[in-house]
C-alpha positions in Angstrom: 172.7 149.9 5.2 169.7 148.7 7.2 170.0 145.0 8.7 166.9 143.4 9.5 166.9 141.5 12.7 166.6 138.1 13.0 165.5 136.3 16.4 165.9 132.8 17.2 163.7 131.1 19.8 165.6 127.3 20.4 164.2 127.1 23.7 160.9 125.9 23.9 160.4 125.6 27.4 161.8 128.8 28.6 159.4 131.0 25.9 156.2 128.6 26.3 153.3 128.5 29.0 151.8 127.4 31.1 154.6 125.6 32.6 152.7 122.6 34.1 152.0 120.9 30.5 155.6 120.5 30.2 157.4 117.2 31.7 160.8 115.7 31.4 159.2 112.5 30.9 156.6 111.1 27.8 152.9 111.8 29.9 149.8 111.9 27.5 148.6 115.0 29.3 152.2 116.8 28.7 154.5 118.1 26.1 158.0 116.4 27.0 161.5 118.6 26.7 164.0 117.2 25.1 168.1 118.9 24.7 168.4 119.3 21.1 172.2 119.5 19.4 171.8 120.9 15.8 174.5 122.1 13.1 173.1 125.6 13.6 172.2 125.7 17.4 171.5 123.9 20.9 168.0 124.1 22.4 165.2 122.2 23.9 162.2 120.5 22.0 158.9 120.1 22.7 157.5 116.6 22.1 153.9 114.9 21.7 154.0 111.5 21.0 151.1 109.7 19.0 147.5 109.7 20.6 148.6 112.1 23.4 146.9 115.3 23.9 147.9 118.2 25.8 146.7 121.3 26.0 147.7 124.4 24.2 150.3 126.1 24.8 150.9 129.9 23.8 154.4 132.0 23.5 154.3 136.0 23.8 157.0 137.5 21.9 156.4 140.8 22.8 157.0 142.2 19.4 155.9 145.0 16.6 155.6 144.9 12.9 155.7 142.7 10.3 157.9 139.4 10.4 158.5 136.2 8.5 158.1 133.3 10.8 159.6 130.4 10.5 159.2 126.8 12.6 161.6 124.1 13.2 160.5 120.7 13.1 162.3 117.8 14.1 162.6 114.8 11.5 163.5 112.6 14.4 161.7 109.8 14.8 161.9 107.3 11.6 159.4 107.2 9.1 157.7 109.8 11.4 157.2 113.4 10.0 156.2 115.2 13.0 152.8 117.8 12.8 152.1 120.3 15.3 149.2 122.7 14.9 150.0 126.6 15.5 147.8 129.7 15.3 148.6 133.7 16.2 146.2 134.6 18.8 144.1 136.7 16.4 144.0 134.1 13.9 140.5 132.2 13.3 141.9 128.9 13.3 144.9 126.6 13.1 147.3 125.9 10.8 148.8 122.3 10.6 152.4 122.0 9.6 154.2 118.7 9.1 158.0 118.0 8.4 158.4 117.2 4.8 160.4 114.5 3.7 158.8 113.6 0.3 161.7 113.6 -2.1 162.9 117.0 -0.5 167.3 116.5 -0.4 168.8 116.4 1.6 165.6 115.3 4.4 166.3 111.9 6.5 166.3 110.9 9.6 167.7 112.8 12.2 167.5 116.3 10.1 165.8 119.6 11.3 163.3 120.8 8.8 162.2 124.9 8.8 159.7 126.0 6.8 158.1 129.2 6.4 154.8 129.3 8.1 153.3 132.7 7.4 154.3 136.4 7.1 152.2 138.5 9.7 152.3 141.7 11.3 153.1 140.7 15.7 152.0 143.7 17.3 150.2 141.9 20.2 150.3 138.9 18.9 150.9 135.5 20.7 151.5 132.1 18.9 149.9 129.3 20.1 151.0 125.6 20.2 148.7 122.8 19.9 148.4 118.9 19.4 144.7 118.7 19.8 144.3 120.7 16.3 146.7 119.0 15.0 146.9 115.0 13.7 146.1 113.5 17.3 147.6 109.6 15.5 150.8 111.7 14.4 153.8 112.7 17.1 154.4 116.7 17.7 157.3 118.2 18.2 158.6 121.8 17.8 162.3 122.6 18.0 162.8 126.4 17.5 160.9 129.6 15.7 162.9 131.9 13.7 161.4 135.2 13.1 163.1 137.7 10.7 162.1 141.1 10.3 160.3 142.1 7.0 161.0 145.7 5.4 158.5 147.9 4.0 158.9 147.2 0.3 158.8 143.3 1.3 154.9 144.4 3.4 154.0 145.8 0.2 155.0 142.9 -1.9 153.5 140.8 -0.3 150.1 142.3 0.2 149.6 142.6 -3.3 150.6 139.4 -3.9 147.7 138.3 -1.5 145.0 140.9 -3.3 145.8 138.5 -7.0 143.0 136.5 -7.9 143.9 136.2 -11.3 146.2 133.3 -10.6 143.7 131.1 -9.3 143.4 128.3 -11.2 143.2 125.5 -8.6 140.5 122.9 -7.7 141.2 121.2 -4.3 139.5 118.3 -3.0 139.5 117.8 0.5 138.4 115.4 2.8 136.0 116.3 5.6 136.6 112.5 6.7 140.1 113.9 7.4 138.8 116.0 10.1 136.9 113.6 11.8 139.4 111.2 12.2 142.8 113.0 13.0 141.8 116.1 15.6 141.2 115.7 19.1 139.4 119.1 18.9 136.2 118.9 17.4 133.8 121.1 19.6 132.2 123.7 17.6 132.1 124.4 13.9 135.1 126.8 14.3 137.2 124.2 14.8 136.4 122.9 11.1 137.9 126.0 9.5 141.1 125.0 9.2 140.4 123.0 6.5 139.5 125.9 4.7 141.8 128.5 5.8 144.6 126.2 5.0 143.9 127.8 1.1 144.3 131.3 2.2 146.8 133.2 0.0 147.7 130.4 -2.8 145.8 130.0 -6.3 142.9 127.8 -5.1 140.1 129.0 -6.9 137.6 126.4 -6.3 137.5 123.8 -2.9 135.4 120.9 -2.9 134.5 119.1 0.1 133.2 115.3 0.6 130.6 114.4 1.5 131.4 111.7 3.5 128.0 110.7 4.8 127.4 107.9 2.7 130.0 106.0 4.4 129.2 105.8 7.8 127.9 102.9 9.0 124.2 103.6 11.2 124.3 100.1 12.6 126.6 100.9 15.2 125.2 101.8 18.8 127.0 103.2 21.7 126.5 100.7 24.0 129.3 98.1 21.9 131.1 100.3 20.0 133.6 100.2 22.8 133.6 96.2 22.0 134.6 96.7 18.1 138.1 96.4 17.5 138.2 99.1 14.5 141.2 98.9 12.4 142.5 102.3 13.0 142.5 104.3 16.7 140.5 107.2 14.0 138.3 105.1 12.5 136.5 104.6 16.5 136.6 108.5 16.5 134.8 108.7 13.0 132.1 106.7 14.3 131.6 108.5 17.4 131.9 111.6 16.5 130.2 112.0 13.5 126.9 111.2 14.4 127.3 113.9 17.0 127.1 116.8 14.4 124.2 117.8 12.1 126.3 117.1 8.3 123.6 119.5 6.7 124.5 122.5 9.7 127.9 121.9 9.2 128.7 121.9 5.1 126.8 125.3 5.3 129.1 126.8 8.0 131.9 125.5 5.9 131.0 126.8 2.8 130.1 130.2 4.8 133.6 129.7 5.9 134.7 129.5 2.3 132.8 132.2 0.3 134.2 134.5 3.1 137.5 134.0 1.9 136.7 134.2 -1.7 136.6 130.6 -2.6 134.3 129.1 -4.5 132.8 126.1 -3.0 131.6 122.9 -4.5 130.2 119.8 -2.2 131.9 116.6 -3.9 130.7 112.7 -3.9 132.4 109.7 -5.0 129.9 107.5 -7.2 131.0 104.7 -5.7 131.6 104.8 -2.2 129.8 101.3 -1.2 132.1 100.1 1.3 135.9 98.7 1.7 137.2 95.2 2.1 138.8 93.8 5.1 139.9 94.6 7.5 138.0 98.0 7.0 134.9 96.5 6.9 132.4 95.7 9.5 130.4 98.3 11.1 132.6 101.2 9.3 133.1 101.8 5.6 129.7 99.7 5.1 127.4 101.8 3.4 123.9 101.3 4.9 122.1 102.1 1.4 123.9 98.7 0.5 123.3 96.8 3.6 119.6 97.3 3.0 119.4 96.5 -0.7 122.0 93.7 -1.9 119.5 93.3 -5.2 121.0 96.4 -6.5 124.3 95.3 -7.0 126.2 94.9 -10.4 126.6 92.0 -11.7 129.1 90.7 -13.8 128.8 88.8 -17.1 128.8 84.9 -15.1 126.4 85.9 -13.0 129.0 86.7 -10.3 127.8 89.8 -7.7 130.2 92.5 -7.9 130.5 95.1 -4.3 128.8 97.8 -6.0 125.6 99.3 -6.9 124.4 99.4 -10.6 123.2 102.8 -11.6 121.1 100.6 -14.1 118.6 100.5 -11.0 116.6 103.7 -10.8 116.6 103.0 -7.2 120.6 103.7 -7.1 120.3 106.5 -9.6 117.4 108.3 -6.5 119.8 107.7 -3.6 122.9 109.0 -5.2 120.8 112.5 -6.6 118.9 112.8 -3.2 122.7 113.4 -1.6 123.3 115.8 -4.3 120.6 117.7 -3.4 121.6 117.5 0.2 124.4 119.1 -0.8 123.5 121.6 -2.7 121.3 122.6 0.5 124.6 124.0 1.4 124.8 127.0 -0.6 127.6 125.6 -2.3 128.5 126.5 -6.1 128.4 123.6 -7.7 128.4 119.7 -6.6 131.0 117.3 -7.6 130.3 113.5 -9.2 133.9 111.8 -8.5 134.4 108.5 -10.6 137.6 107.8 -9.7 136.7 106.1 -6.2 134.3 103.3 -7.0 134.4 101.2 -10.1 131.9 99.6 -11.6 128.9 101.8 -12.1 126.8 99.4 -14.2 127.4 95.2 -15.9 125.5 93.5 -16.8 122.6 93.5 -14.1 119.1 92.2 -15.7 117.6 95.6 -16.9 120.7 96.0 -18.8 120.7 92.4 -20.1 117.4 93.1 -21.1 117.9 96.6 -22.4 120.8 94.5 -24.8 118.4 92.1 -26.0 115.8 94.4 -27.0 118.0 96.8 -29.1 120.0 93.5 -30.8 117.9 90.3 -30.5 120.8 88.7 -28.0 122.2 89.0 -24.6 126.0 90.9 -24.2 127.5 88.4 -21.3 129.7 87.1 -24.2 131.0 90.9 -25.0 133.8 92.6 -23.8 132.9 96.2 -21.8 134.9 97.8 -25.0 132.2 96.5 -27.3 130.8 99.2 -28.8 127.2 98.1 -28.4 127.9 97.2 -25.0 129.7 100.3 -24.0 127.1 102.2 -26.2 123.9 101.4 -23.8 126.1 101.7 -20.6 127.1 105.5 -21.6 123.7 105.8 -22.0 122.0 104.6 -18.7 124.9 106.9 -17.6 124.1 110.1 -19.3 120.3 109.3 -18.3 121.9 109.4 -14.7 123.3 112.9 -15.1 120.4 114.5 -17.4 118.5 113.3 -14.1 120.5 115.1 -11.9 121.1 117.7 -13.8 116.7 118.3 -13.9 116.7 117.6 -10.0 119.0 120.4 -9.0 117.1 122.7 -11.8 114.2 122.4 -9.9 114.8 122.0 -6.8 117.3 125.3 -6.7 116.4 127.0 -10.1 118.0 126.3 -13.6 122.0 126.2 -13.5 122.2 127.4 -10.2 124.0 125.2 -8.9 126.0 123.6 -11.0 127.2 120.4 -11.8 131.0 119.4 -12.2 132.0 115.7 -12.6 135.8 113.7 -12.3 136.7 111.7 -15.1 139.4 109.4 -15.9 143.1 110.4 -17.7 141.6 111.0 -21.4 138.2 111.2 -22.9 138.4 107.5 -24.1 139.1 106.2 -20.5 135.8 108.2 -18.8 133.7 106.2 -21.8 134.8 103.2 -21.7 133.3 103.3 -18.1 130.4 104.7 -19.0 131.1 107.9 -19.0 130.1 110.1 -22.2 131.8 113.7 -21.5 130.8 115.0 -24.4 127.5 114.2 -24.5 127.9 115.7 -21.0 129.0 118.8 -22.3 127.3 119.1 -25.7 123.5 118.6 -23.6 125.1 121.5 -20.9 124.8 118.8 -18.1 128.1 119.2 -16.6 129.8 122.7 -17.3 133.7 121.8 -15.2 135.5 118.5 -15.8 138.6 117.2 -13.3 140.5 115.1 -15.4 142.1 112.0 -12.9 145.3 110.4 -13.7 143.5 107.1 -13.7 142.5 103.9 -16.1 140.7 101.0 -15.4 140.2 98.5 -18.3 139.8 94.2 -18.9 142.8 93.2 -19.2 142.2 90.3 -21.1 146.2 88.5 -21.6 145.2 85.2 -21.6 143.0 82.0 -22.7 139.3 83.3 -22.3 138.0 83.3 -26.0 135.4 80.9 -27.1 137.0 78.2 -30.0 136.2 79.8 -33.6 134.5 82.5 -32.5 135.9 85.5 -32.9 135.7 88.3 -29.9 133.4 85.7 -27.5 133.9 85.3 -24.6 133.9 81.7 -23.0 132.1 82.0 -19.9 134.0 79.1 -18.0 137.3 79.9 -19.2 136.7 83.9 -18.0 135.7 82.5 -14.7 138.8 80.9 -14.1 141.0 83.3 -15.7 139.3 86.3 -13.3 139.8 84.1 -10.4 143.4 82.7 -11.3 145.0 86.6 -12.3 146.3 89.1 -9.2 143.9 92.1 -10.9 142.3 90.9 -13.8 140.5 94.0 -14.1 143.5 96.3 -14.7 143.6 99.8 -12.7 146.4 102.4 -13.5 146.3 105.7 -11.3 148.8 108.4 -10.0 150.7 108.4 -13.0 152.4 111.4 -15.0 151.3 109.9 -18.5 150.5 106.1 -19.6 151.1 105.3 -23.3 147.7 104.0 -24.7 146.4 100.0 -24.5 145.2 98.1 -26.6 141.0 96.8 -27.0 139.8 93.4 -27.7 140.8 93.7 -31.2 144.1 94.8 -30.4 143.1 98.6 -31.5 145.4 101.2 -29.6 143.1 103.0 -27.3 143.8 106.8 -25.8 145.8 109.4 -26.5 149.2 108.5 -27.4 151.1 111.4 -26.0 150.3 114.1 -22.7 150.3 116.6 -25.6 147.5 114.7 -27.6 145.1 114.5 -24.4 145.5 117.8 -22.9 144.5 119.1 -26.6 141.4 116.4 -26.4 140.3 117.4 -23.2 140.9 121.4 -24.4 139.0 121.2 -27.5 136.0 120.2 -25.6 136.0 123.1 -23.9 136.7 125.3 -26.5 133.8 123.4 -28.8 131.2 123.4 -25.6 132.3 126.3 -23.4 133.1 124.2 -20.1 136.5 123.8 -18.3 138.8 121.4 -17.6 141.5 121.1 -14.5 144.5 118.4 -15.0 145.0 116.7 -11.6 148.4 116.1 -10.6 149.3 112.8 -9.0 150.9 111.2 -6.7 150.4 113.6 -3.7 153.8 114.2 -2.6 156.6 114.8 -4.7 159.8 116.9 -4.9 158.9 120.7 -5.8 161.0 120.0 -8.8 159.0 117.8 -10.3 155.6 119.6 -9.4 156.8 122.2 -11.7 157.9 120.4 -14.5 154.4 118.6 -14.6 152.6 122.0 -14.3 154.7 123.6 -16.9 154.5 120.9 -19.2 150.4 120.5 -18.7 150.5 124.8 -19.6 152.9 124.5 -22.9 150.2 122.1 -24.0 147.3 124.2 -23.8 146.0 123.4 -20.2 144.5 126.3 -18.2 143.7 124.9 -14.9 145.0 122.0 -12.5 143.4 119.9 -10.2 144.7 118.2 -6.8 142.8 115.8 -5.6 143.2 114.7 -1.1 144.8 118.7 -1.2 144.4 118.3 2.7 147.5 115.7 2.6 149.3 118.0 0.9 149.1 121.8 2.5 150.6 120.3 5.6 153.6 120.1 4.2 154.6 123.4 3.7 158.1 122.9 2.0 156.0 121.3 -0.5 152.9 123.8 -0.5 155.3 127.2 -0.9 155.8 125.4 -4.6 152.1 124.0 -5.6 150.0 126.9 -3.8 151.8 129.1 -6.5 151.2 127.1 -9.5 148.4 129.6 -11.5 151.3 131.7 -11.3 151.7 131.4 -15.0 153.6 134.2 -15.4 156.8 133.5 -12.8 156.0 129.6 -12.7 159.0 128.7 -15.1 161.6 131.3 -13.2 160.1 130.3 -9.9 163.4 128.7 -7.6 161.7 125.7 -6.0 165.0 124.5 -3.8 165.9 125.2 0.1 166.0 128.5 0.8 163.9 131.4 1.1 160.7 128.9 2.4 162.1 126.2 3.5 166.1 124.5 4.3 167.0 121.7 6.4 170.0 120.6 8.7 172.1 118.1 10.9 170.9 116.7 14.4 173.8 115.4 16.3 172.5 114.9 19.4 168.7 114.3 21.2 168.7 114.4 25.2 171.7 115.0 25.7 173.2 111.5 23.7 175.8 113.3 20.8 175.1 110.1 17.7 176.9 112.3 15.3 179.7 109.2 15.2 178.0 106.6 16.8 174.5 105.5 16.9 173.7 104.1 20.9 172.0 101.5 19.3 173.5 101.2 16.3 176.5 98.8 17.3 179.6 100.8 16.5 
């Protein structure tokens, strides 16, 4: 019988170089050692703590064939998941891989965490450490790499695995803000690619990337940004470096970098990305299209300004269509319209006031948003949005060339209510891919702000003081698994009133219209177990795709990824074993630096 070998490497100084990174002592410029005590071995760690950054280092272990490799991360810092950033030296780019203690039994504090990193052949090969690659705000640390020796039926199993494309039914969304602000390393475009090599081998069939222009304060020179006390260590890096790169230069390398691994690529924008409120404003997060022209801003029903633009305002409409284009300069696929980042998108500014008057001989500042006159001429100065931007992108690139997808809300009801008329979408071939968002946003009207005898009015002064007097009186409901439907103004139930009812809403639009439709699955990070009872719930419905939206906090996490990277796998999905085990386990630390706590804490008082 053939045993395959298995190597442990639990001493990271002895196997890493160069030697004069590495200190006994916490240096920004060095990895620290640290004596490690585990349940399964003894060994020294390699430590980076936050906002340190030494250089790489690189490990040659003088091996042939294929191998499984597995790293050790330490869990043992609290509420800290260490990241470190590795690569093999013919790799194109890093990969980031974080400790993962989302919901993950039996992770806590002062566990080790393994994961599978990749399978890969090692003739030649070195594997190379870094923190510069890696979340420069996060600490690194790197306990031990396990490498166990793959047989020839597993090589072949695995490389057919990686030649399927008919599982890919993912559309990621990641942030290209994400890169600016966490890595240290940001010299050439290369060093972008992790963000799209980080899909390699899983069922991501479409990645969209932000556009995060918009966003980026221009008011800010060099000479005081050293004088601004930004709110985040990364949000000073954001200003300073991104100015440094040509945006239109780089989303076409990164879509390059994308159709080269057969991905398709969209560009994505959220609709409302106008600016944040303190302490995140002020120089960053202000949106200069906003700085210079407050007059465009929605307005609400008493005449209060509301922090963001009305797409009532042709204006608005221009800007928002001249960055699709932008975009679309990339070579990308298709462009993405996000609604679920910025609300409102148009009140009860003057030209819809007017607009309201014309078509009913009175004004609508008395009328709900669920008014079906009201909402009526705001899905309407929204679809003339997209049939704009639909015609710009014809003619500018040819006719359906590139095409247009757009992120709605939870159901079909939700997108409308704020303005959003999928199926007019659909039925007029303006958008041909939806992203359904576990999100709803509604009045929540639960107190005294009717007019006396009037049925359905509004009284101006009392809604003023009710808005002002209720902790979110507009109501906003996201990351959920399912939210049973609310009631209107008239006290109508509103949405679907079961997952099963709006997954076979959103599904009959496709099948009526010929567009598709991917289910995004919020929050972020949850136990594998539950990833897979959402996905296979969303599939014995009817659903055909899924959608992850901020996919760049989730790969890192690899315990987590092994699970959702193989979710199009309709096939095994159900059978799949999600637990510890072949991708990732954890176990006991007793001891750090030579101080054994598995009794008594030295802090902890006895």
């Amino acid at each position: 019988m053939n045993v395959k070998k298995e190597i442990l490497f639990s001493d990271m100084e002895e196997i890493f170089f160069p030697k004069n990174v590495m200190s006994d002592k916490y240096l920004k410029s060095s990895w620290r050692v640290i004596d490690i005590g585990t349940s399964e071995y003894k060994g020294k760690t390699l430590v980076s703590m936050k906002n340190s950054s030494p250089e790489d280092l690189t490990f040659s272990p003088k091996l042939t064939g294929w191998y499984k490799i597995y790293l050790d991360i330490p869990f043992m810092f609290a509420d800290v998941c260490p990241t470190v950033a590795v690569k093999l030296s013919s790799d194109d780019s890093f990969t980031r891989i974080s400790a993962s203690p989302h919901g993950l039994s039996p992770v806590r504090w002062m566990t080790m965490h393994e994961c599978l990193w990749k399978c890969a052949d090692l003739t030649g090969e070195d594997i190379i450490l870094s923190k510069k690659s890696a979340n420069i705000e996060n600490i690194a640390a790197l306990s031990a790499i396990r490498l166990i020796e793959m047989t020839e039926q597993e090589i072949s199993e695995y490389k057919k695995e990686c030649d399927r494309t008919e599982t890919r039914n993912i559309y990621a969304t990641d942030d290209l803000h994400n890169m600016f602000y966490l890595c240290d390393r940001l010299d050439s475009y290369d060093d972008f690619r992790p963000m799209v090599s980080a899909y390699r081998n899983s069922d991501v069939e479409w990645l969209s990337v932000e556009n995060v222009r918009p966003i980026i304060a221009d008011n800010l020179s060099e000479d005081i940004i050293d004088d601004v006390d930004f709110m985040r260590a990364g949000d000073k890096r954001v200003q300073t470096r991104f100015p440094k790169w040509d945006l239109g230069d780089l989303l076409k390398k990164i879509v390059e970098y994308g159709h080269n691994d057969g991905l398709k690529m969209s560009i994505s924008l959220r609709m409302g990305a106008w600016g944040m409120l303190a302490p995140y404003d002020g120089y960053y997060f202000d949106s200069p299209f906003v700085e210079n022209n407050p007059e465009l801003c929605c307005v609400d029903r008493n005449g209060d300004k509301i922090p963001a633009m009305s797409y009532a305002y042709p204006k608005v409409r221009k800007y928002i269509i001249n960055e699709l284009l932008f975009m679309a300069e990339s070579g990308c696929d298709a462009v993405t319209l996000m609604s679920n980042r910025g609300i409102p998108y148009v009140l009860f500014e003057k030209p819809v006031a007017d607009r309201f008057y014309e078509m009913y001989g009175e004004y609508p500042y008395e009328l709900p948003l669920d008014d079906e006159r009201l909402n009526s001429l705001h899905c309407e100065i929204m679809t003339e949005f997209m049939r704009e931007a639909r015609a710009a992108l014809d003619e500018r690139f040819g006719k359906d060339k590139v095409k247009l997808h757009f992120r709605a809300m939870f159901s079909i009801y939700d997108s409308k209510y704020l303005g959003f008329d999928v199926e007019r979408y659909a039925a007029e071939g303006l958008v041909d891919t939806f992203i359904s968002y576990p999100m709803r946003c509604y009045e929540a009207f639960n107190g005294d702000v009717w007019q006396d005898g009037k049925q359905y009015r509004l009284d101006l002064d009392k809604y003023t003081t009710h808005m002002r007097t209720k902790i979110r009186s507009i109501a906003r409901i996201s990351d959920f698994d399912f939210q049973a439907p609310y009631t209107d103004y008239k006290g109508i139930l509103r949405g679907p009133s079961t997952q099963k009812e709006r997954v076979e809403e959103w599904m009959t639009l496709c099948e009526k219209y010929g567009t598709k439709v991917y289910f995004d699955i919020m929050p972020r990070h949850m136990a594998n177990a539950e990833f897979k009872r959402r996905i296979l719930e969303l599939y014995s419905y009817g659903a055909e795709n899924i959608g992850l939206w901020d996919t760049n906090t989730r790969v890192e996490y690899r315990a987590m990824w092994s699970t959702v990277r193989n979710i199009g796998h309709k096939d095994r999905l159900a059978d799949m074993y999600v637990g510890e085990g072949e991708n990732y386990r954890n176990f006991v630390i007793y001891s750090i630096g030579g101080k054994d706590f598995s009794r008594y804490d030295p802090v902890w008082g006895g």
